[in-house]
PyMOL CGO cylinders between C-alpha atoms (Angstrom):
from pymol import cmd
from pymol.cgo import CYLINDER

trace = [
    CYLINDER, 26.40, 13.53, 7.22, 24.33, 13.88, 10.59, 0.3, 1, 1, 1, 1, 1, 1,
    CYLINDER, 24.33, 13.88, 10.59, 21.21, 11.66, 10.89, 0.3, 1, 1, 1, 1, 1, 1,
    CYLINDER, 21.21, 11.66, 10.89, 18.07, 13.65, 11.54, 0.3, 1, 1, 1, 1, 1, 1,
    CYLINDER, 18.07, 13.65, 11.54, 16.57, 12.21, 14.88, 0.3, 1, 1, 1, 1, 1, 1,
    CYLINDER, 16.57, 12.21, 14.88, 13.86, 10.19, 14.57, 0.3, 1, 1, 1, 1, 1, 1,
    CYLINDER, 13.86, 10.19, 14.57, 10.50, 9.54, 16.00, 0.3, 1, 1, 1, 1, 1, 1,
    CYLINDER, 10.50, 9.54, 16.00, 11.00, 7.03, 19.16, 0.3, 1, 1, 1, 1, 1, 1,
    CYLINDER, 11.00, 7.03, 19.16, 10.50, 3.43, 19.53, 0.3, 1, 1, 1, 1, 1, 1,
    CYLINDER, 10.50, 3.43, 19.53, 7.69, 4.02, 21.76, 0.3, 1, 1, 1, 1, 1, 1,
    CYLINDER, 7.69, 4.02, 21.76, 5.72, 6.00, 19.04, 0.3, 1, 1, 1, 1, 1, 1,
    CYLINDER, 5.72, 6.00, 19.04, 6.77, 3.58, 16.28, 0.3, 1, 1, 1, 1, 1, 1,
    CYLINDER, 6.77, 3.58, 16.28, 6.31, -0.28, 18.27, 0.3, 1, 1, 1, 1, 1, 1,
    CYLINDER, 6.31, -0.28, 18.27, 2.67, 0.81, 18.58, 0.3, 1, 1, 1, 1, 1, 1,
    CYLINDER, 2.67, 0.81, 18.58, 2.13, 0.86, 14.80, 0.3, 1, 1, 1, 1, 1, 1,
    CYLINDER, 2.13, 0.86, 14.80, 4.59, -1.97, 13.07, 0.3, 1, 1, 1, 1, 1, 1,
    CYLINDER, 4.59, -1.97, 13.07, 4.64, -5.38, 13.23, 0.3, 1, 1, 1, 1, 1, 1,
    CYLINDER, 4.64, -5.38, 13.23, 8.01, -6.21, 14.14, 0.3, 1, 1, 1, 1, 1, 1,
    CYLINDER, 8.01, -6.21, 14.14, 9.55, -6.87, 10.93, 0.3, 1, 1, 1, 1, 1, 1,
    CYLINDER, 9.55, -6.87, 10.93, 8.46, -3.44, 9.66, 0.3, 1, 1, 1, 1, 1, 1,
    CYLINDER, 8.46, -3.44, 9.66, 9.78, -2.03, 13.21, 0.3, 1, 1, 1, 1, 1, 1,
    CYLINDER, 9.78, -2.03, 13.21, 13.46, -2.94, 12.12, 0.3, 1, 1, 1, 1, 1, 1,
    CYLINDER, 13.46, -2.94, 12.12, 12.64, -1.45, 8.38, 0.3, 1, 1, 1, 1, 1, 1,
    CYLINDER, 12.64, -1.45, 8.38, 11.30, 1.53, 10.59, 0.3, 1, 1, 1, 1, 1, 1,
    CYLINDER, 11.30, 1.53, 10.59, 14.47, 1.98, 12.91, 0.3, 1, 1, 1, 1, 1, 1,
    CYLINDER, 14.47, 1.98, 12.91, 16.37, 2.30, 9.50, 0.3, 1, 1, 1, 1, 1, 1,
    CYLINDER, 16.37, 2.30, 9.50, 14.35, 5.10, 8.23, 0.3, 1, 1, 1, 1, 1, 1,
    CYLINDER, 14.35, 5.10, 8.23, 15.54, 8.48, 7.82, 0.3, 1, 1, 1, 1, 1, 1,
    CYLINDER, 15.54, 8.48, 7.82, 14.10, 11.88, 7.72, 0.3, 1, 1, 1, 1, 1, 1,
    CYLINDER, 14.10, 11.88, 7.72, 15.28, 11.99, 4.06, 0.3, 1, 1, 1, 1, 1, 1,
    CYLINDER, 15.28, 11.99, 4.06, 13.50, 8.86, 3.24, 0.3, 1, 1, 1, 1, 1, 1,
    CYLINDER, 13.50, 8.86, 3.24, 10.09, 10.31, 5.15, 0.3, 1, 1, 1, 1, 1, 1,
    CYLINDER, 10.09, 10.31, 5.15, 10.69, 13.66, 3.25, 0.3, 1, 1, 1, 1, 1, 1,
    CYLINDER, 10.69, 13.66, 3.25, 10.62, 11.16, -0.18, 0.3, 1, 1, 1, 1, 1, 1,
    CYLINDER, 10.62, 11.16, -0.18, 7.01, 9.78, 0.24, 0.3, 1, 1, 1, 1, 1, 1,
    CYLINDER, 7.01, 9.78, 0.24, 5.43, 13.29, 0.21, 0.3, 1, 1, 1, 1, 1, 1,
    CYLINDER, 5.43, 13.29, 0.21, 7.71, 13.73, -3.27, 0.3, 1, 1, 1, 1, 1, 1,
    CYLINDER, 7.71, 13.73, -3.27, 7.36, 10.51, -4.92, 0.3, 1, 1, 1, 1, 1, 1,
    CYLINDER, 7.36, 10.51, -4.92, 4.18, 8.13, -4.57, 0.3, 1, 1, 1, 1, 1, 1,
    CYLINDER, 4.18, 8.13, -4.57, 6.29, 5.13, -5.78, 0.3, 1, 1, 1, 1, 1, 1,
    CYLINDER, 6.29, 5.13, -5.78, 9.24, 6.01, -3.29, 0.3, 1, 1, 1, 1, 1, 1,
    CYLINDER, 9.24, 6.01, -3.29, 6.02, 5.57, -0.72, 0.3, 1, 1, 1, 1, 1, 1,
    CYLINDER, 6.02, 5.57, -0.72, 5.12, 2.41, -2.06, 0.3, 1, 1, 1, 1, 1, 1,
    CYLINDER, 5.12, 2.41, -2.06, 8.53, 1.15, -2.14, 0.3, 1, 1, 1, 1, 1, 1,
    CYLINDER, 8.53, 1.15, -2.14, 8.78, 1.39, 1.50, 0.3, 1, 1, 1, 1, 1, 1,
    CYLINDER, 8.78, 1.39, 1.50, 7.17, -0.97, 3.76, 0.3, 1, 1, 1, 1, 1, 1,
    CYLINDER, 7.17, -0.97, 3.76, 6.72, 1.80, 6.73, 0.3, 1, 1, 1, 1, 1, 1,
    CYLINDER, 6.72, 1.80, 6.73, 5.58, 3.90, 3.75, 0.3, 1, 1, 1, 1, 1, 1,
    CYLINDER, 5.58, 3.90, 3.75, 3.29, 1.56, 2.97, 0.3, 1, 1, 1, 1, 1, 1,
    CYLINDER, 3.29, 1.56, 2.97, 1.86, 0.92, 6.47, 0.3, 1, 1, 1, 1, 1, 1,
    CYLINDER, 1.86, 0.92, 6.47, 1.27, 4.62, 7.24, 0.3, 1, 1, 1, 1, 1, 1,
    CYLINDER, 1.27, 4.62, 7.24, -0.07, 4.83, 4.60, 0.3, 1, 1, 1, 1, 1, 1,
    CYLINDER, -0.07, 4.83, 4.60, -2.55, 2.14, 4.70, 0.3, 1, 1, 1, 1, 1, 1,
    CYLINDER, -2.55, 2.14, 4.70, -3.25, 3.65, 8.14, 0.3, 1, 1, 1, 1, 1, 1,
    CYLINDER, -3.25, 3.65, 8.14, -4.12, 6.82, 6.23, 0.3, 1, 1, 1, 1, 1, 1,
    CYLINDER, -4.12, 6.82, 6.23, -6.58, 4.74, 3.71, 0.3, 1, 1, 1, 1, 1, 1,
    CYLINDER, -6.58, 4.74, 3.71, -8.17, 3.09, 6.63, 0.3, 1, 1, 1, 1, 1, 1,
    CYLINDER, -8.17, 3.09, 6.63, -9.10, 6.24, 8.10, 0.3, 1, 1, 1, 1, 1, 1,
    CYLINDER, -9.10, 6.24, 8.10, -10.63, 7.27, 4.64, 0.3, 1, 1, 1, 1, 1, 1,
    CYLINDER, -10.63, 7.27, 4.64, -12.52, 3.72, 4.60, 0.3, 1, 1, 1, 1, 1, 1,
    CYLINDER, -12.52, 3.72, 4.60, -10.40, 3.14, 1.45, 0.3, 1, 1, 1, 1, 1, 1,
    CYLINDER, -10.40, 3.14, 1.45, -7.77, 0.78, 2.74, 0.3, 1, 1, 1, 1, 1, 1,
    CYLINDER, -7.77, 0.78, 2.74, -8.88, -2.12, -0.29, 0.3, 1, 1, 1, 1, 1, 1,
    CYLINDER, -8.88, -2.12, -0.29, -6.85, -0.69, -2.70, 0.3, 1, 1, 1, 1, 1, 1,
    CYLINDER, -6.85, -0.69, -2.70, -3.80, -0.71, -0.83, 0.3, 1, 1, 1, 1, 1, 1,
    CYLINDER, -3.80, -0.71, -0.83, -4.70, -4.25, 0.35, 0.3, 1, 1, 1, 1, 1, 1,
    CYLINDER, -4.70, -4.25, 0.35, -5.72, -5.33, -3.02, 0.3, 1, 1, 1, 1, 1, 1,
    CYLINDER, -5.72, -5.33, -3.02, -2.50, -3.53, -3.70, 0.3, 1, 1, 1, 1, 1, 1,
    CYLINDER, -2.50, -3.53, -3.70, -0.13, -5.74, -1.51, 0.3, 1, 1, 1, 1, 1, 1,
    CYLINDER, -0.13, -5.74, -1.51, -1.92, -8.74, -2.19, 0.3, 1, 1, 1, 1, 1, 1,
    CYLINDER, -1.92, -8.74, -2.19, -1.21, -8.70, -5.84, 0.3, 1, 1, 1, 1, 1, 1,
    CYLINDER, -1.21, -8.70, -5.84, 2.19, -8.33, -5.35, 0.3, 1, 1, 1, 1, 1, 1,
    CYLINDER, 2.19, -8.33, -5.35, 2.24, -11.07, -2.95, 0.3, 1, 1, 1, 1, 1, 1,
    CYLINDER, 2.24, -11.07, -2.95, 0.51, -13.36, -5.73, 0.3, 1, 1, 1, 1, 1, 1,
    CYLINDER, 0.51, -13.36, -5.73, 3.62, -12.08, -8.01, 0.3, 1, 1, 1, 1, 1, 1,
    CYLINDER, 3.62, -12.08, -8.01, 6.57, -13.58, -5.50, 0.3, 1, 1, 1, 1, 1, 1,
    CYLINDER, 6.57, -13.58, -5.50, 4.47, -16.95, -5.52, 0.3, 1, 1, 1, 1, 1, 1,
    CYLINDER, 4.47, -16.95, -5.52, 6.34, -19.24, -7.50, 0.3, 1, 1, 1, 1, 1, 1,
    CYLINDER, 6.34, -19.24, -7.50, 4.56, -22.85, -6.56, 0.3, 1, 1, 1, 1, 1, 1,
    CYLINDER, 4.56, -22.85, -6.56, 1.56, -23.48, -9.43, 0.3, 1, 1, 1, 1, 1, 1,
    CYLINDER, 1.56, -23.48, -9.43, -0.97, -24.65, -6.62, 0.3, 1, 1, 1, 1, 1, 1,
    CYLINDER, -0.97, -24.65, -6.62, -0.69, -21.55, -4.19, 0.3, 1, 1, 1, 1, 1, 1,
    CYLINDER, -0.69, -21.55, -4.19, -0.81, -18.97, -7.22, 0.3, 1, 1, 1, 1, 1, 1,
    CYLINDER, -0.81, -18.97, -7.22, -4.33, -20.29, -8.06, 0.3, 1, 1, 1, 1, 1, 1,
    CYLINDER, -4.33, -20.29, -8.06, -5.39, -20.67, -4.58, 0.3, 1, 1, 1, 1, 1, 1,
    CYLINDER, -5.39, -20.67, -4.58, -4.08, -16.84, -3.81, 0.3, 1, 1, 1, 1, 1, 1,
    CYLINDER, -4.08, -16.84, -3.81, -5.40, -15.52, -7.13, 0.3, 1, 1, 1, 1, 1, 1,
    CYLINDER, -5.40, -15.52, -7.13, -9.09, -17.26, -6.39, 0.3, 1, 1, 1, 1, 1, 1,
    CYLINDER, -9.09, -17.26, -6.39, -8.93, -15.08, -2.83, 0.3, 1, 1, 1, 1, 1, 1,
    CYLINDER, -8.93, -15.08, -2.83, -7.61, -11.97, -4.20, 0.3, 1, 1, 1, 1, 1, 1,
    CYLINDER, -7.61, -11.97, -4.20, -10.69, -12.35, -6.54, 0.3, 1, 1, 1, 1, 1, 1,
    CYLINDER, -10.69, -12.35, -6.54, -13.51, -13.27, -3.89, 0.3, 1, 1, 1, 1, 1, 1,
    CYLINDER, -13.51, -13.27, -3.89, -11.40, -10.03, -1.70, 0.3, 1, 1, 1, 1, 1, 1,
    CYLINDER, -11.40, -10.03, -1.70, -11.63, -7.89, -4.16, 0.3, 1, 1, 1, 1, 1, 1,
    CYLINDER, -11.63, -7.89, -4.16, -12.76, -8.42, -7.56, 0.3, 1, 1, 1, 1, 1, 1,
    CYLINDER, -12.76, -8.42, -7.56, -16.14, -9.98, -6.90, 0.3, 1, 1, 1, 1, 1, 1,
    CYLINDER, -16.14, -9.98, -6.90, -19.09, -7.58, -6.66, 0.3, 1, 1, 1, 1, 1, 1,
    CYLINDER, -19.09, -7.58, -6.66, -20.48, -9.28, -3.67, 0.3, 1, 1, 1, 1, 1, 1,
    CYLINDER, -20.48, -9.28, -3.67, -17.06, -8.81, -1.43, 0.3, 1, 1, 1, 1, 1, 1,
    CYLINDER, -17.06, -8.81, -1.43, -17.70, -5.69, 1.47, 0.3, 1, 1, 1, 1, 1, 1,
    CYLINDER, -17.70, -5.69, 1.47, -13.71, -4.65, 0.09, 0.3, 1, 1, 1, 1, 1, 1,
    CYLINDER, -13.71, -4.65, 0.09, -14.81, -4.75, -3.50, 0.3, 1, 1, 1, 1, 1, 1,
    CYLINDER, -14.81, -4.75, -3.50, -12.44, -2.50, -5.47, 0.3, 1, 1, 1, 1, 1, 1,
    CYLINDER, -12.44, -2.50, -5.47, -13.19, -0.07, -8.21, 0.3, 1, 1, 1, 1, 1, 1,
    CYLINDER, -13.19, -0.07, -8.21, -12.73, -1.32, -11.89, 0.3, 1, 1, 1, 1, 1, 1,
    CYLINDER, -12.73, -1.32, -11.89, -13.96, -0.64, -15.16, 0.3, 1, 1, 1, 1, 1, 1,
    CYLINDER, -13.96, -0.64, -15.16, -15.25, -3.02, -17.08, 0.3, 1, 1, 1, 1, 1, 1,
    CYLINDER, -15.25, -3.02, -17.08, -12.59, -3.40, -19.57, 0.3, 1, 1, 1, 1, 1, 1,
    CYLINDER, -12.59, -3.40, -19.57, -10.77, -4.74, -16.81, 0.3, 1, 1, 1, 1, 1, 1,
    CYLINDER, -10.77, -4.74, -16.81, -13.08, -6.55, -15.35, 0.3, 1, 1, 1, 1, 1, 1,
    CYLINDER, -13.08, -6.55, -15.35, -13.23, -8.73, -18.52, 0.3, 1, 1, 1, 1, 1, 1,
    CYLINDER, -13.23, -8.73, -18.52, -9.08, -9.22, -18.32, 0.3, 1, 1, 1, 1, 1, 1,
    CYLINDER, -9.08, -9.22, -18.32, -9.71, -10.40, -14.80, 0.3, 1, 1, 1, 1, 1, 1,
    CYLINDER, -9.71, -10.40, -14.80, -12.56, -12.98, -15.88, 0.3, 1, 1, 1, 1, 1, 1,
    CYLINDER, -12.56, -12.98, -15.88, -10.69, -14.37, -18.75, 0.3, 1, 1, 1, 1, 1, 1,
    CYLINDER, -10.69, -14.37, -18.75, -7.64, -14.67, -16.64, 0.3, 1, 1, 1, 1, 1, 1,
    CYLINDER, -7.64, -14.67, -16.64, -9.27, -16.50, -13.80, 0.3, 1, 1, 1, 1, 1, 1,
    CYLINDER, -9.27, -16.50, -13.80, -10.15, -19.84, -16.38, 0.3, 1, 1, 1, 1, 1, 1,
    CYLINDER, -10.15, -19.84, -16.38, -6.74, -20.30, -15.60, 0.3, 1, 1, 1, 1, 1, 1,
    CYLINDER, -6.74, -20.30, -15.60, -4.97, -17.58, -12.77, 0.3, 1, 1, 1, 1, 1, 1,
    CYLINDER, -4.97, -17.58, -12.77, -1.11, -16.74, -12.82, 0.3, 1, 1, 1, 1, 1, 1,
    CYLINDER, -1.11, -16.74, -12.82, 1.01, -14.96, -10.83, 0.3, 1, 1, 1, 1, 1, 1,
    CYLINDER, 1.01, -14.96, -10.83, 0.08, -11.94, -13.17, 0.3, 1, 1, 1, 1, 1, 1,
    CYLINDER, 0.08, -11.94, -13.17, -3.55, -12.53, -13.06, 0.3, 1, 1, 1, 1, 1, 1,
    CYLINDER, -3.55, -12.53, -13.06, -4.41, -8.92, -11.79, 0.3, 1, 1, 1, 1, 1, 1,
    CYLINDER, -4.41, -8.92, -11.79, -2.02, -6.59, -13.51, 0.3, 1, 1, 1, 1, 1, 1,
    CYLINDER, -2.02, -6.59, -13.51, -4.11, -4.60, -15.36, 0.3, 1, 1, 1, 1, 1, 1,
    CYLINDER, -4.11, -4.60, -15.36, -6.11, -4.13, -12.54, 0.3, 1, 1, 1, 1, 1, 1,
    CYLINDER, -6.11, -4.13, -12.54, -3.73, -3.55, -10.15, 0.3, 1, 1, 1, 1, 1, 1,
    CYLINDER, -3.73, -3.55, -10.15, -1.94, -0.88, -12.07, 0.3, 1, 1, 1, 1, 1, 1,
    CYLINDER, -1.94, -0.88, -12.07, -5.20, 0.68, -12.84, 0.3, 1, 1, 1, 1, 1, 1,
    CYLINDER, -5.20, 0.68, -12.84, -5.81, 0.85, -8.41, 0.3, 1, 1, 1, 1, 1, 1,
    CYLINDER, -5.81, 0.85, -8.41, -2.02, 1.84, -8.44, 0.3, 1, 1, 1, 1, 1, 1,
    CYLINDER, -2.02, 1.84, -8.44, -2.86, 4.95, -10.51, 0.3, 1, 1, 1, 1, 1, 1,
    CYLINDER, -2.86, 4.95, -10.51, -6.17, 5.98, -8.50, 0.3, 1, 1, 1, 1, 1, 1,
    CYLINDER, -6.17, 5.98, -8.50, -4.46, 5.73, -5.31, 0.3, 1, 1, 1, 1, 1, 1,
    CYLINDER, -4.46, 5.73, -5.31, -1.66, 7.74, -6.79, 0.3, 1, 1, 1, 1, 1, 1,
    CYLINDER, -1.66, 7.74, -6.79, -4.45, 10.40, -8.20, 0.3, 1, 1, 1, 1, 1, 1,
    CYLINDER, -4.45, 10.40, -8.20, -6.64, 10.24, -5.34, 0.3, 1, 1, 1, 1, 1, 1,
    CYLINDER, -6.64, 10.24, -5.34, -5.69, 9.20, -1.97, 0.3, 1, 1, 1, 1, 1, 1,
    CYLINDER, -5.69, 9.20, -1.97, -1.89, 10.17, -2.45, 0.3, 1, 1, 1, 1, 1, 1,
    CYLINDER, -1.89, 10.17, -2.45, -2.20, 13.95, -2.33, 0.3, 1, 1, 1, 1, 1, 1,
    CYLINDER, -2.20, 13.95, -2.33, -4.69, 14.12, 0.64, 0.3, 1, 1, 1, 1, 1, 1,
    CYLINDER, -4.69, 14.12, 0.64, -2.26, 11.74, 2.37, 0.3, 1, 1, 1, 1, 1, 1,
    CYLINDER, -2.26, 11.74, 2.37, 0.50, 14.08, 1.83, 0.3, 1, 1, 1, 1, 1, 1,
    CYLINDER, 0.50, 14.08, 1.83, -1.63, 16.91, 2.95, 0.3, 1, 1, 1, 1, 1, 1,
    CYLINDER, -1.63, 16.91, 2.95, -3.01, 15.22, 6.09, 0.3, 1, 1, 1, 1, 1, 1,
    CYLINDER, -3.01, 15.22, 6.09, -2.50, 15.66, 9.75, 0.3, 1, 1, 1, 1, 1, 1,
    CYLINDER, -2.50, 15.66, 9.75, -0.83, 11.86, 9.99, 0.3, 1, 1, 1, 1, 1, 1,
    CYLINDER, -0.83, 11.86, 9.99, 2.32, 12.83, 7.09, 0.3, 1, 1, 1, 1, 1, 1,
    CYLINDER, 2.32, 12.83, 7.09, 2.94, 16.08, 8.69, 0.3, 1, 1, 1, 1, 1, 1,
    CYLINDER, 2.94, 16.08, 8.69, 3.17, 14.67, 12.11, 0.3, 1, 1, 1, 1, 1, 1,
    CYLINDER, 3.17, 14.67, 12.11, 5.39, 11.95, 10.90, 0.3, 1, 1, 1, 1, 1, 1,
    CYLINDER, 5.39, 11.95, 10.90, 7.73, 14.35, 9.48, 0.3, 1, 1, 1, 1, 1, 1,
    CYLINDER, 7.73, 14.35, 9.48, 7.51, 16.69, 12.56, 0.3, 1, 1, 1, 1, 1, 1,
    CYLINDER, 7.51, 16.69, 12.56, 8.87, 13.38, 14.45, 0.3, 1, 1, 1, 1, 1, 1,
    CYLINDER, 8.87, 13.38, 14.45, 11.79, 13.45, 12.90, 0.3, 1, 1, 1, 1, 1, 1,
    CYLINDER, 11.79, 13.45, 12.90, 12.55, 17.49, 13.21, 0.3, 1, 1, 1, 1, 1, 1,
    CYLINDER, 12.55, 17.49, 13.21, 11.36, 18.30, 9.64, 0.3, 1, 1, 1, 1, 1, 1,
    CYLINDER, 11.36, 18.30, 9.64, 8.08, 20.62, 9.63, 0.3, 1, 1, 1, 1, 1, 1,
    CYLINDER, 8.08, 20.62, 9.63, 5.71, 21.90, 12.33, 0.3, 1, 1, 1, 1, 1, 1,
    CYLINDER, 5.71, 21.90, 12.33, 2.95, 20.47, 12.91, 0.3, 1, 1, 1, 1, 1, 1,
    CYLINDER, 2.95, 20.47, 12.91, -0.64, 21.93, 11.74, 0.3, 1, 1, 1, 1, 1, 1,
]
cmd.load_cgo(trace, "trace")
């Protein structure tokens, strides 16, 4: 099997931090190609997840990928302290209606949240985060896939023309 070339170092280093750099140096064409198939491939995928985030920042949507990330930073936590401390920011981030990044929730959830907070765990924000998960996936996802940024990406590596 013949790797597809990809984009260069020069376009990626401008981009990725460096830890996402070496995750980007390992990605293929086929793995590109995925993301416009399968949102949860793309969210698998920290260069997946960083262009795409790009993508949401450009849309002045870029909380729900954030609040995204952040809640499943809160779920590797394993020390009691921190998981409070990290739910109690996610919250003021993102939950609270006074926060500039306030994500959209309904009400139902809001209530989960609320109760959850007397006493935050590292699954605190599930609901909620699988209810962002879903209008990212419904929303954002297809005009990513359609946008100037994915189709450039793949054109890097050799797999459509660009628009």
């Amino acid at each position: 099997m013949e790797l597809e070339p990809g984009p260069s170092l020069e376009q990626a280093e401008g981009l990725l931090s460096d830890e996402i750099l070496i995750e980007w140096l390992r990605t293929s064409f086929d793995e590109v190609n995925a993301w416009g198939v399968s949102f949860e491939r793309l969210m698998k995928s920290k260069v997946g997840q960083k262009y795409f985030a790009e993508f949401l920042k450009g849309e002045f949507s870029d909380e729900n990928i954030l609040f995204w990330q952040a809640c499943e930073e809160l779920k590797r936590e394993r020390n009691a302290e921190k998981v409070e401390e990290k739910a109690r920011i996610i919250y003021e981030d993102f939950v609270s209606i006074l926060s500039p990044k306030e994500v959209s929730l309904d009400s139902r959830v809001r209530e989960i949240i609320n109760a959850n907070m007397v006493h935050p765990t590292a699954h605190a924000f599930d609901e909620a985060q699988a209810q962002i998960f879903t209008l990212m996936q419904r929303d954002s996802y297809p005009r990513f896939v359609g946008s100037q940024m994915y189709r450039k990406l793949l054109s890097s590596f050799g797999g459509v023309e660009e628009v």
